[in-house]
C-alpha positions as CSV (number, residue, x, y, z in Angstrom):
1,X,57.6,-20.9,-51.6
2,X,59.9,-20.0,-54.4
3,X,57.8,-21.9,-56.5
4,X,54.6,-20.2,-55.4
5,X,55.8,-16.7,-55.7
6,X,56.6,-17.3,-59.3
7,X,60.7,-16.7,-58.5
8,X,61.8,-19.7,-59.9
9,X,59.5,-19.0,-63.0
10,X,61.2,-15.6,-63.7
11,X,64.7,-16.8,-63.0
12,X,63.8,-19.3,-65.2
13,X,62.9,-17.1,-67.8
14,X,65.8,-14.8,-67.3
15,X,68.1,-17.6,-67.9
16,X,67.1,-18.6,-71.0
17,X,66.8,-15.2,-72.6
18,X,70.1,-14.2,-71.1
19,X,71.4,-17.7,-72.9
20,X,70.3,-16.9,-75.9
21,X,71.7,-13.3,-75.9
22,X,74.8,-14.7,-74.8
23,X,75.2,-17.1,-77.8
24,X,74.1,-14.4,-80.4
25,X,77.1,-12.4,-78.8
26,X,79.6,-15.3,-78.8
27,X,79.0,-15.9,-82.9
28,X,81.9,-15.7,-84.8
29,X,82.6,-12.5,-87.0
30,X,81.1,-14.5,-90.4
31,X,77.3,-13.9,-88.6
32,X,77.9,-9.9,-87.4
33,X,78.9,-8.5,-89.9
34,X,77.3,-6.4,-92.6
35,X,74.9,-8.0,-96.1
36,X,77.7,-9.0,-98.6
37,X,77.2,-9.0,-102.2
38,X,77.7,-12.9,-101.9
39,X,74.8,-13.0,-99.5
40,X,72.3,-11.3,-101.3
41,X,73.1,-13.5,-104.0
42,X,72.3,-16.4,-101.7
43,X,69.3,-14.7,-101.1
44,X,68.1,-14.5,-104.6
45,X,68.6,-18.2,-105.3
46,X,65.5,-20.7,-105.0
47,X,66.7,-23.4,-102.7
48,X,67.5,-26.3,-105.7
49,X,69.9,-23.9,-107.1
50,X,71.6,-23.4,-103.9
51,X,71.3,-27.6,-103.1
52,X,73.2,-28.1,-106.9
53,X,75.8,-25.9,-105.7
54,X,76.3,-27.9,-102.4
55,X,76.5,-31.3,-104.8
56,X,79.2,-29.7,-106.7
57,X,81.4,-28.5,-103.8
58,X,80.1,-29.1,-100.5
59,X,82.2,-26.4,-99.1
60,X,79.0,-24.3,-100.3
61,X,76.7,-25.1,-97.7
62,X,79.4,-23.2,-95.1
63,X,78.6,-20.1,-96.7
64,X,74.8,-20.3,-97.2
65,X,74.7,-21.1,-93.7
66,X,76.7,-17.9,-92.7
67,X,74.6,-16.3,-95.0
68,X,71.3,-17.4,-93.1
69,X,72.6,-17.2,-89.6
70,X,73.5,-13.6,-90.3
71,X,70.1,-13.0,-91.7
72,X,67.9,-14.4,-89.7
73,X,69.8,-12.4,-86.2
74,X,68.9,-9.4,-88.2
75,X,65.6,-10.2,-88.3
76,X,65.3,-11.7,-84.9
77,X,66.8,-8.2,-83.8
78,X,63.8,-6.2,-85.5
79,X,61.2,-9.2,-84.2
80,X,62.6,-11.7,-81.6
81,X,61.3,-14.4,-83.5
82,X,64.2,-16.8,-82.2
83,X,64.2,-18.9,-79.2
84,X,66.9,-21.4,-79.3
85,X,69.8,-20.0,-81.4
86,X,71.8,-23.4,-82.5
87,X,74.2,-21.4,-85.2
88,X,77.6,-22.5,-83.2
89,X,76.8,-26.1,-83.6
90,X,75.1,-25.8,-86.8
91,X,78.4,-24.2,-88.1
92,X,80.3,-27.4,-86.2
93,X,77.7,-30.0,-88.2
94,X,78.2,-28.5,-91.8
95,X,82.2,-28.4,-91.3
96,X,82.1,-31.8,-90.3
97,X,80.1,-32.9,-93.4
98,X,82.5,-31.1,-95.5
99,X,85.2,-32.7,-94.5
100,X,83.6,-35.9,-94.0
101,X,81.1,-38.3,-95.2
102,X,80.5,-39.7,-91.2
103,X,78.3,-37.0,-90.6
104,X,75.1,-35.7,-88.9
105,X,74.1,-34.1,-92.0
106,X,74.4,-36.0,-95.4
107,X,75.3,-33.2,-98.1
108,X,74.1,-35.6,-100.9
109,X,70.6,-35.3,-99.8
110,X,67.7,-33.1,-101.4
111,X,68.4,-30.5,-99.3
112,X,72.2,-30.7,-98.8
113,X,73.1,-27.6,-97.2
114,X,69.7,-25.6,-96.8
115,X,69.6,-23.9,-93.2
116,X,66.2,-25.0,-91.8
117,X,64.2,-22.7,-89.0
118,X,62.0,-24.8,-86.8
119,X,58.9,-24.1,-84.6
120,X,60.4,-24.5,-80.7
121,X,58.2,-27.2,-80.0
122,X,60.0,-29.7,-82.1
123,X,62.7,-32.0,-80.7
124,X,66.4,-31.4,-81.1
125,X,68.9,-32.9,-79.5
126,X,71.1,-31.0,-76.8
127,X,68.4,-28.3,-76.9
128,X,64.7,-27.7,-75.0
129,X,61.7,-27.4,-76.6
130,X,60.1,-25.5,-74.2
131,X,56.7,-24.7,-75.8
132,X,57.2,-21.3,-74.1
133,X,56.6,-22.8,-70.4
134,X,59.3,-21.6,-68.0
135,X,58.4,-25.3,-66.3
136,X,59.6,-26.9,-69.7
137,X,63.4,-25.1,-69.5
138,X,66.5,-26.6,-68.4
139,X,65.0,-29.7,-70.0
140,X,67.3,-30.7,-72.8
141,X,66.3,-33.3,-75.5
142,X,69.1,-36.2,-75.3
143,X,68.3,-37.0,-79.1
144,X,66.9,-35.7,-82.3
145,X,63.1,-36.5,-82.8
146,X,62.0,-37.5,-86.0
147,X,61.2,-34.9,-87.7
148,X,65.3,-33.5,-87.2
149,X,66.8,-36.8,-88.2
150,X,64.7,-36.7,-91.5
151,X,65.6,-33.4,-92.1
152,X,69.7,-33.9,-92.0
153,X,69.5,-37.0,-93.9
154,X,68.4,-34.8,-96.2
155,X,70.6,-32.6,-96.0
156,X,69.1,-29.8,-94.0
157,X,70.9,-27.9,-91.5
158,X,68.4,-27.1,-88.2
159,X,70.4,-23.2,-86.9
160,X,67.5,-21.7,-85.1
161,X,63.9,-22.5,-83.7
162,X,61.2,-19.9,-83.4
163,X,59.0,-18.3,-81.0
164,X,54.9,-19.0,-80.7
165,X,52.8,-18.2,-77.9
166,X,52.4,-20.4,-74.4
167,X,49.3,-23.1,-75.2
168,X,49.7,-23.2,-78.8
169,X,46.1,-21.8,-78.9
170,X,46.7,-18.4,-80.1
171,X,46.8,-16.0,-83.6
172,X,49.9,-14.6,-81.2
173,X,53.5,-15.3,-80.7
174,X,54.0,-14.0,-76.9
175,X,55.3,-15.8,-73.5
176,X,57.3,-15.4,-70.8
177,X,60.0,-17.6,-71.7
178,X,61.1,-15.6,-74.3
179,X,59.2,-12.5,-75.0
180,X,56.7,-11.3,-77.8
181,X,57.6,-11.6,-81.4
182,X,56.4,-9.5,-83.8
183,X,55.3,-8.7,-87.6
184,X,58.2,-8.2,-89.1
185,X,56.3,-5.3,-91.3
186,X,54.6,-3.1,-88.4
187,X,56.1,-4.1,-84.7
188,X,52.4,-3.1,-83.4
189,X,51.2,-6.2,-85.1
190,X,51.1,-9.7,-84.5
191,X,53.0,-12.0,-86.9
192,X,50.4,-14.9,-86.3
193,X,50.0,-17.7,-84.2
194,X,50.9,-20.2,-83.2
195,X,53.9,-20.8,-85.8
196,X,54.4,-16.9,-85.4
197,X,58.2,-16.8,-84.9
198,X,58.6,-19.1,-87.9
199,X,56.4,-16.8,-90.2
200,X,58.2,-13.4,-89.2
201,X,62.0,-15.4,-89.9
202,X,60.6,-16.1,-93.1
203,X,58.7,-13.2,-94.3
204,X,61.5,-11.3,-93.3
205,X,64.3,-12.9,-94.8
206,X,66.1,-14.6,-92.3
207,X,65.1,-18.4,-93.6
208,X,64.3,-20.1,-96.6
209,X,62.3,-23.1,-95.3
210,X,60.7,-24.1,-92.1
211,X,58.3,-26.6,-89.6
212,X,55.6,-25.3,-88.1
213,X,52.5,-26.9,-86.4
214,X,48.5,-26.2,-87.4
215,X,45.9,-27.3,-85.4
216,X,43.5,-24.0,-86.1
217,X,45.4,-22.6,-89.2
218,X,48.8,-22.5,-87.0
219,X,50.8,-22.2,-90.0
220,X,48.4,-20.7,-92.2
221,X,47.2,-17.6,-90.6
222,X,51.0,-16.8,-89.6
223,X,51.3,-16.9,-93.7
224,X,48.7,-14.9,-94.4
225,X,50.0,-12.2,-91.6
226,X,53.2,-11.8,-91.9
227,X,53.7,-12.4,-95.7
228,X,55.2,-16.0,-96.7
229,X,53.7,-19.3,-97.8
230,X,52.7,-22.7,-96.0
231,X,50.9,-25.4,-96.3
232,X,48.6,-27.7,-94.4
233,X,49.0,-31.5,-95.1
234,X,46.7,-33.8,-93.9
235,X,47.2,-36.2,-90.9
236,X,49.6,-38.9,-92.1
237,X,51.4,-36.8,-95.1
238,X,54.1,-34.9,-92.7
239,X,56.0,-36.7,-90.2
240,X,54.2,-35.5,-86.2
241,X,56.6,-37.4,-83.5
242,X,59.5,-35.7,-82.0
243,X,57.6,-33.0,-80.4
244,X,56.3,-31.3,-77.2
245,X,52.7,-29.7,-77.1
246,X,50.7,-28.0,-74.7
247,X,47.9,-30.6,-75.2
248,X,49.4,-33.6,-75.1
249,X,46.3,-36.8,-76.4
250,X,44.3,-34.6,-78.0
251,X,42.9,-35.7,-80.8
252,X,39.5,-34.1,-81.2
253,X,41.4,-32.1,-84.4
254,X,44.5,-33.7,-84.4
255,X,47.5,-31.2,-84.8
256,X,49.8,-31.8,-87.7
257,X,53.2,-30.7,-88.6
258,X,53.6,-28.9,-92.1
259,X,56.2,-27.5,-94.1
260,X,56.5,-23.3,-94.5
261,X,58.6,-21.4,-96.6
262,X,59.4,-18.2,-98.4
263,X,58.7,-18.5,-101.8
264,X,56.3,-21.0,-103.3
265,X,58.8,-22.4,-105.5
266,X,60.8,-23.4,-102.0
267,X,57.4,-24.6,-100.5
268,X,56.9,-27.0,-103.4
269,X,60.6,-28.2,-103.4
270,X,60.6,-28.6,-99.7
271,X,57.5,-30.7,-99.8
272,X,58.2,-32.7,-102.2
273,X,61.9,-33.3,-101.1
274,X,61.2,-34.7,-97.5
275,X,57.8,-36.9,-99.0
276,X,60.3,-38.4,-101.4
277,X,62.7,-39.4,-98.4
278,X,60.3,-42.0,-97.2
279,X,59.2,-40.7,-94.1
280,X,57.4,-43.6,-93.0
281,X,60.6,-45.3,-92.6
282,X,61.0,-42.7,-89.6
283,X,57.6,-42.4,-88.5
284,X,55.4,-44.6,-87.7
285,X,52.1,-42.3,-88.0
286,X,53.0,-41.7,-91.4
287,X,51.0,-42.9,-94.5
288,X,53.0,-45.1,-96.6
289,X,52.0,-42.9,-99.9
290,X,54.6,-41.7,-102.1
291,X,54.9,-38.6,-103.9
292,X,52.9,-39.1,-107.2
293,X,54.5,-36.6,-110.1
294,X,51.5,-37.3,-112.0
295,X,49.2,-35.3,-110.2
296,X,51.7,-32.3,-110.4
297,X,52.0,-32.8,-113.9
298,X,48.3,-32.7,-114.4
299,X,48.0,-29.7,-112.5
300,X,50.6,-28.1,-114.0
301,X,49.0,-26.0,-116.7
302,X,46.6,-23.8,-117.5
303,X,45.1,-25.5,-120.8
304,X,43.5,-27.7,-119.1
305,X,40.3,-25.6,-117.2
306,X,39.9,-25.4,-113.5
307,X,36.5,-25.8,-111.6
308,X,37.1,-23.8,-108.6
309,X,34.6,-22.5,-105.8
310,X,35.0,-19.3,-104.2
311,X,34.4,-19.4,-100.4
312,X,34.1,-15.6,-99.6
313,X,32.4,-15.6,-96.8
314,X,31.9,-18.0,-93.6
315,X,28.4,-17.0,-92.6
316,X,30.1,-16.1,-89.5
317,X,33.0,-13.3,-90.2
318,X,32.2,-11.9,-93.7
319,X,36.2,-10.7,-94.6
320,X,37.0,-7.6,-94.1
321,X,37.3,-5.4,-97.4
322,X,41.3,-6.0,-97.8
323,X,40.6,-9.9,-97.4
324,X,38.0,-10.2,-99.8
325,X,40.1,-7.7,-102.2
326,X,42.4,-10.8,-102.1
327,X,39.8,-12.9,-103.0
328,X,38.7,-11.0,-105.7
329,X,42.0,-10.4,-107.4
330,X,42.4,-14.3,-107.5
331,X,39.1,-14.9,-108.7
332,X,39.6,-12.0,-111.8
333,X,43.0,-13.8,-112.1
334,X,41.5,-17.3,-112.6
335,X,38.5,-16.0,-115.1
336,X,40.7,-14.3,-117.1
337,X,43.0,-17.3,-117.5
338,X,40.1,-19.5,-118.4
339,X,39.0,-21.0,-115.4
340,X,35.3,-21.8,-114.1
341,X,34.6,-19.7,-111.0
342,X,31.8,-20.5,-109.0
343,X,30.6,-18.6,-105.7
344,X,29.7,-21.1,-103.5
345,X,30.0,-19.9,-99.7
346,X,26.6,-19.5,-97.5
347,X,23.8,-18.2,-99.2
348,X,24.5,-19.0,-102.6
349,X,23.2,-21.4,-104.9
350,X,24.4,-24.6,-103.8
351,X,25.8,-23.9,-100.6
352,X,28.5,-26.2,-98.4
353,X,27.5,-27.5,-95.1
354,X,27.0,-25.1,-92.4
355,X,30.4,-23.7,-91.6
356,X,29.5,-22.7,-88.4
357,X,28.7,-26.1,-87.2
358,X,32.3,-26.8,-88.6
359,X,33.4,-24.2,-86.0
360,X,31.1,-24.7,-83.1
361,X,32.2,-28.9,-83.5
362,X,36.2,-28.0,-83.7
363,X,36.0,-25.5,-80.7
364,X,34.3,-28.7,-78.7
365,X,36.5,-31.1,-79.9
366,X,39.5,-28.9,-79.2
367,X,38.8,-27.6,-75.7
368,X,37.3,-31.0,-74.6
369,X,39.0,-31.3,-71.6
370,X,37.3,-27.7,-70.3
371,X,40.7,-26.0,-71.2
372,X,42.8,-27.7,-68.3
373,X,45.8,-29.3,-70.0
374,X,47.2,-26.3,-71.4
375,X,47.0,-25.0,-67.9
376,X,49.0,-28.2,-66.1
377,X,52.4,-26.8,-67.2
378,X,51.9,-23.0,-66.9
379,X,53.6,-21.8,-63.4
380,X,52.1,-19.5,-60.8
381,X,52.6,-16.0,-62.0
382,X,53.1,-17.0,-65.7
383,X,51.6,-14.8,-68.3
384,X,48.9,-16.5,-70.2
385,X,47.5,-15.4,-74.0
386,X,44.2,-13.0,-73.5
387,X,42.9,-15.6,-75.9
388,X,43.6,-18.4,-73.9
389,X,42.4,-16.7,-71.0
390,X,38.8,-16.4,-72.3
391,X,38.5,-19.9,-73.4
392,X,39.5,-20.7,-69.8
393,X,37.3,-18.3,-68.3
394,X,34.3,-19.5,-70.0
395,X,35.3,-23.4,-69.3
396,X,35.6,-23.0,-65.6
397,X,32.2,-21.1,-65.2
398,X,29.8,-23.1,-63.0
399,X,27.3,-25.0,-65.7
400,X,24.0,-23.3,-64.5
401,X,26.1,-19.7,-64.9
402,X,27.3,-20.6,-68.0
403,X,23.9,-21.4,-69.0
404,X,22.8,-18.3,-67.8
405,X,24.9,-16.1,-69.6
406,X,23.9,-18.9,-72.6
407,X,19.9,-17.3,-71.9
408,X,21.3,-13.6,-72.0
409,X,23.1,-13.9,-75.3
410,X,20.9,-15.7,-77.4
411,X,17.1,-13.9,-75.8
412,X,18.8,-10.7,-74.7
413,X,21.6,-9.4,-77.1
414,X,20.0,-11.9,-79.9
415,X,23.4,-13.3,-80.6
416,X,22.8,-17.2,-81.7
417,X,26.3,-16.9,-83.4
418,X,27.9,-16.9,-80.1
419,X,25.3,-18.5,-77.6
420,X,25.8,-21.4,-79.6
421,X,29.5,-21.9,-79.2
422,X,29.4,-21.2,-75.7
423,X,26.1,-22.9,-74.7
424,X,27.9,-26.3,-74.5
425,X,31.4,-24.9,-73.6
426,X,33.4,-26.5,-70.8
427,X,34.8,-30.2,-70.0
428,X,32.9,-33.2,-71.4
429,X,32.4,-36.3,-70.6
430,X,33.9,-39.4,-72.5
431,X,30.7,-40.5,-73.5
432,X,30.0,-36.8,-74.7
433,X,33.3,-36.7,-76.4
434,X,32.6,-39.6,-78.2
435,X,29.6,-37.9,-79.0
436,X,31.2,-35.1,-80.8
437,X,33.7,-37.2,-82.6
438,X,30.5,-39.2,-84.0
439,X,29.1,-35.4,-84.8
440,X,32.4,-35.1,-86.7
441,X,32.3,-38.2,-89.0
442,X,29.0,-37.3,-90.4
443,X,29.8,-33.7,-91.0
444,X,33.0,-34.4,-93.2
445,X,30.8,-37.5,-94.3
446,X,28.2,-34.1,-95.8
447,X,31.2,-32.5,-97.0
448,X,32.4,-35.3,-98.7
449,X,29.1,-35.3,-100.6
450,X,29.2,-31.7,-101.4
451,X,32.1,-31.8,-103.0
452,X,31.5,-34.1,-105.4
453,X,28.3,-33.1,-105.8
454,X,29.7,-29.7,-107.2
455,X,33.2,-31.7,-108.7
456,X,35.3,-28.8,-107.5
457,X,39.4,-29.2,-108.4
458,X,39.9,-26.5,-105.3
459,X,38.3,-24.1,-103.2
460,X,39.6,-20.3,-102.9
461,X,38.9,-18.9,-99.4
462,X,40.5,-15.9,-96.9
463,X,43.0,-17.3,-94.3
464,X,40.9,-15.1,-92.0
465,X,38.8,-12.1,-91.7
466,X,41.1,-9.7,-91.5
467,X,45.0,-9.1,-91.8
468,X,47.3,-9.1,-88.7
469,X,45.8,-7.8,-85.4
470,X,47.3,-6.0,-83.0
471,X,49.0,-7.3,-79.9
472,X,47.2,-8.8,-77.3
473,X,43.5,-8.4,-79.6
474,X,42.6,-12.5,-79.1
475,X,41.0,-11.5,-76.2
476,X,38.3,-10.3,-78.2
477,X,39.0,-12.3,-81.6
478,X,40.3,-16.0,-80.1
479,X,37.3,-17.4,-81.8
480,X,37.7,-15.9,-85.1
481,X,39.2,-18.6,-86.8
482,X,36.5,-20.5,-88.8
483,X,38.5,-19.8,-91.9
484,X,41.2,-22.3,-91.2
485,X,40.0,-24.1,-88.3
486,X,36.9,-25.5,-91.0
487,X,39.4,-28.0,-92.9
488,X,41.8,-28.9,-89.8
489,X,38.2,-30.6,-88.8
490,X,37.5,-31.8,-92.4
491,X,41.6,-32.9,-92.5
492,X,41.7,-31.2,-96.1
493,X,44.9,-30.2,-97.5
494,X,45.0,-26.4,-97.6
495,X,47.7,-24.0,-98.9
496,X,48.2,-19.9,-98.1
497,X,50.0,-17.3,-100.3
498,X,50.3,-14.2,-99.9
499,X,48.9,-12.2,-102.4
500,X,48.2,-8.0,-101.9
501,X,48.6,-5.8,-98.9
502,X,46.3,-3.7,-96.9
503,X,45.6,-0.4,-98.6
504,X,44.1,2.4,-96.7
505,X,42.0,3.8,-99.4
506,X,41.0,0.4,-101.3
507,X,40.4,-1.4,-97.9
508,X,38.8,1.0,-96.0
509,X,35.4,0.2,-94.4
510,X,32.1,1.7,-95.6
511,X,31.0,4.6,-94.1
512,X,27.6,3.1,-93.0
513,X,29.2,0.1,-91.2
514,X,28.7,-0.7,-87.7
515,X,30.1,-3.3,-85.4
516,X,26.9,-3.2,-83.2
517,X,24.8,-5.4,-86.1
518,X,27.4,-7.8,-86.3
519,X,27.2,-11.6,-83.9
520,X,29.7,-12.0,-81.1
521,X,32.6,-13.5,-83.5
522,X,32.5,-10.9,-86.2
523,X,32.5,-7.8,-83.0
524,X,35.7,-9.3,-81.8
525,X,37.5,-9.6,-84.8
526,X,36.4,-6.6,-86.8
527,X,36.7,-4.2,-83.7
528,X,40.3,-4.1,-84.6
529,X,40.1,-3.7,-88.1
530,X,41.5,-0.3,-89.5
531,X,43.0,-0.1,-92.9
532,X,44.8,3.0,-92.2
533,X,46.3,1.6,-89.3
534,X,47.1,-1.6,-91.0
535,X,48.5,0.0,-94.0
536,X,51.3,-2.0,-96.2
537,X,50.4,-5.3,-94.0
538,X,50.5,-8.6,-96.3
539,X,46.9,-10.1,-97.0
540,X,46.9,-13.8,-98.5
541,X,44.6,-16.4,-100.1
542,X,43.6,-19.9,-98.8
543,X,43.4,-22.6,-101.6
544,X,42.3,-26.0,-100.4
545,X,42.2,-29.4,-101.5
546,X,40.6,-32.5,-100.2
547,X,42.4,-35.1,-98.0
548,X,46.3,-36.1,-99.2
549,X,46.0,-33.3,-101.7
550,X,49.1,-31.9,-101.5
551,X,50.1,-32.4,-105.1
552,X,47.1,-30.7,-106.0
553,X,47.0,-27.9,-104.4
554,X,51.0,-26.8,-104.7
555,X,50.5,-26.8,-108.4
556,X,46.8,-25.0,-108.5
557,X,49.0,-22.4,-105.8
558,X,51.0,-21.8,-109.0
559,X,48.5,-21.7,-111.4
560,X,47.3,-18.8,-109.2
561,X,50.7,-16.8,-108.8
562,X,51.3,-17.6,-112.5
563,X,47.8,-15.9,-113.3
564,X,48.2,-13.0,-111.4
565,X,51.0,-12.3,-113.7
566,X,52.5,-8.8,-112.3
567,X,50.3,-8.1,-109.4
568,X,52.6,-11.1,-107.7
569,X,53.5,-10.3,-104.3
570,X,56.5,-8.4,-103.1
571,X,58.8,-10.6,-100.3
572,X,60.6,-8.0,-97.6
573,X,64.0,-8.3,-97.9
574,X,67.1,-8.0,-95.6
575,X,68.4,-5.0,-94.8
């Protein structure tokens, strides 16, 4: 009965958050008090600065942690991006190390001493990973997974994990277990989804580097939101075990784990740092491939010309006027530096395959199962995302319903954008599954093709259509994500950095524009578009590579920073 009311759920919940305040409280003085002029400059130094220090005297890495642990409760207090606050026994670890070599974390490693934030779902030991399911508390993980046991033979020091939103399947950060995290530049905004806590930590301050999850643009869109910088590797670069999901065996568009940080300079180093510590020999779905310098190398200046292609537009969402701004500046960036820039989205001269097809295939493959594993652990009672709650809605309809209101949108409201991602919606099959997947193959097969065909180094795209939303808008913008959600079908490697933010004179909308000319997709997501509102809000850029192109498209990230010269973007800092 308890169970059915939803008691157990909220006491649940109430445990947890009352945990979490309770360990905050219990820190030592070295995390309350106030910003030191040694903390800021911990702040200011990139993180292989801070790792020679730690090489030198290993007593170091106590007071970058107690520089980070403060930070990131400041920011957690403005946000509540934390969930699991592990400061106490990350303070025990790094003493140990320092005083001696039989130690969880190896201070000789790349990252010897760097306080690391990670996404909730990931497995550390003596914590839960509660993927923001009150059923997934009280739960603790006996060991570290993978991922956490790469990261302190490193040298890393895991001190908090960060909030994202029950399913995973959200542009939001919000769920019972422990509340709604915010964008750490305007409250009324979301910080991105589903690696939203991770994004607001490091946007704000409060980490240096991080793990987050993308299966949609999970990392990338937080980025581009909130105002730091992440990347997407392809299946097989990053280590994936030691993890809980709210879609456990799917593998439509298979999720993968991927570094995020808060400058690119710590993105690169990061990256590079955990690639060069073999993690194959931890990780059995990991590819064997080493990091190759001479890619970076070759990427590394600007003498030599780069061919890129300019994605502006989707054919589904064209980006709102602050998004392609962002664009734009990159593009006038990369001319002026010498570069070849080519438009090549739909509608120009030799255009990629249909993007929408990218979408309408990756929403399939996704929600294969008509929506009903994310559902299995989720309590009676328990708050589920408005996004969520669409997709679900629309999967559970009867079939002949569904393909009545299939009839209405496409012959009625003349919507083919959206009859034809819900015309097939709902649970399939294996045989149809295996359907899609074939569908799949040949469509990165086209893409593979076009590519060549045009011998692009990168492609410049928006991370989305518009900067951060406001709370609780995915019930109308959920399937606005054909930005990012494109290359997690075609497994490309893809990068976001922030770039400009939303100005209410520059990025205002024209005065002729109307939201009842646009498809289903664009309504949703431009409904909630208002440059004065959104005001001072970061906007990023999307550069992608091809598969295993993380080399690549690091250094063509720099490239871009370095050509933007003194319109570089401005990082929040801790107050």
């Amino acid at each position: 009965m308890s169970s059915f009311l939803g008691l157990q759920h909220k006491r649940d919940c109430k445990i947890k958050q009352d945990r979490r305040a309770q360990l905050i409280r219990d820190l030592p003085g070295e995390y309350q008090g106030p910003i030191t002029t040694a903390d800021r400059a911990i702040y200011d130094a990139p993180i292989q600065d801070l790792v020679k220090q730690v090489h030198d005297d290993k007593s170091k890495a106590i007071n970058i942690l107690h520089a980070y642990g403060k930070a990131a409760l400041r920011v957690h207090s403005k946000t509540n991006c934390l969930t699991e606050v592990m400061i106490s026994d990350a303070d025990k670890w790094v003493h140990q190390s320092v005083s001696t070599e039989d130690s969880q974390i190896k201070l000789k490693g790349p990252l010897a001493g760097i306080p690391v934030s990670l996404k909730d779902t990931i497995v550390v030991g003596g914590y839960d990973a509660t993927v923001g399911y009150s059923s997934f508390t009280n739960q603790v993980q006996e060991v570290d997974g993978p991922m956490v046991a790469i990261l302190k033979d490193a040298g890393a020091v895991p001190f908090v994990k960060t909030n994202m939103p029950i399913t995973l399947l959200s542009f939001e950060s919000t769920n019972d277990v422990w509340g709604r995290c915010t964008n750490p530049h305007n409250k009324l905004y979301s910080p991105g989804g589903s690696t939203g806590g991770e994004s607001a930590l490091l946007a704000g301050g409060g980490s240096r580097i991080g793990v987050g999850s993308d299966v949609a643009g999970s990392v990338r869109l937080p980025a581009h939101w909130s105002g730091c910088y992440s990347l997407r590797c392809s299946t097989g670069r990053w280590p994936k075990l030691g993890f809980r999901t709210s879609m456990p065996g799917q593998e439509g568009v298979p999720s993968v784990y991927s570094p995020m940080a808060r400058t690119l300079n710590d993105l690169s180093y990061f990256t590079e740092s955990l690639v060069k510590m073999k993690p194959w020999e931890y990780d059995y779905s990991v590819h064997r491939l080493a990091w190759d310098d001479s890619v970076t190398k070759a990427f590394a200046s600007a003498d030599k010309p780069l061919r890129v292609g300019v994605f502006m537009s989707d054919g589904v969402v064209d980006p709102s006027p602050a998004c392609r701004r962002a664009v734009e500046m990159v593009s006038e960036a990369l001319i002026k530096a010498g570069h070849t820039v080519t438009l090549v989205g739909p509608g120009e001269a030799n255009p990629p395959p249909s993007p929408y097809e990218g979408l309408r295939l990756s929403s399939l493959l996704l929600n294969a199962d008509g929506c009903a594993t994310f559902e299995v652990a989720r309590r009676n009672g328990e708050w589920l995302d408005t996004g969520a709650k669409q997709m679900r809605f629309l999967a559970q309809l009867p079939s002949p319903l569904r393909y009545l209101y299939y009839l209405w949108v496409q012959y009625v409201r003349g919507d083919s954008v959206w009859a034809g991602l819900v015309r097939n919606w709902g649970a399939k099959s294996a045989l149809e599954n295996w359907q899609l997947v074939s569908q799949r193959e040949a469509y990165r097969a086209k893409w593979f093709t076009w590519w060549d065909s045009g011998k692009f180094d990168v492609l410049v795209t928006p991370p989305n259509a518009t900067p951060a939303l406001p709370h609780d808008a995915m019930h109308d913008a959920v399937s606005s994500c054909g930005y990012t959600f494109l290359f997690n079908l075609l497994d490309y490697t893809a990068g976001v950095m922030p770039v400009t933010h939303v100005d209410k004179e520059l990025d205002a909308l024209p005065k002729d524009f109307s939201l009842k000319e646009l498809n289903g997709v664009a309504q949703g997501a431009m409904k909630h578009y208002d440059a004065a509102a959104m005001h001072g809000l970061p906007v990023g850029v999307q550069i992608v590579g091809r598969r295993l192109e993380e080399e690549k498209v690091l250094s063509v990230m720099k490239l871009v920073e370095e050509a933007l010269g003194d319109d570089k973007y401005e990082l929040l800092q801790v107050d």
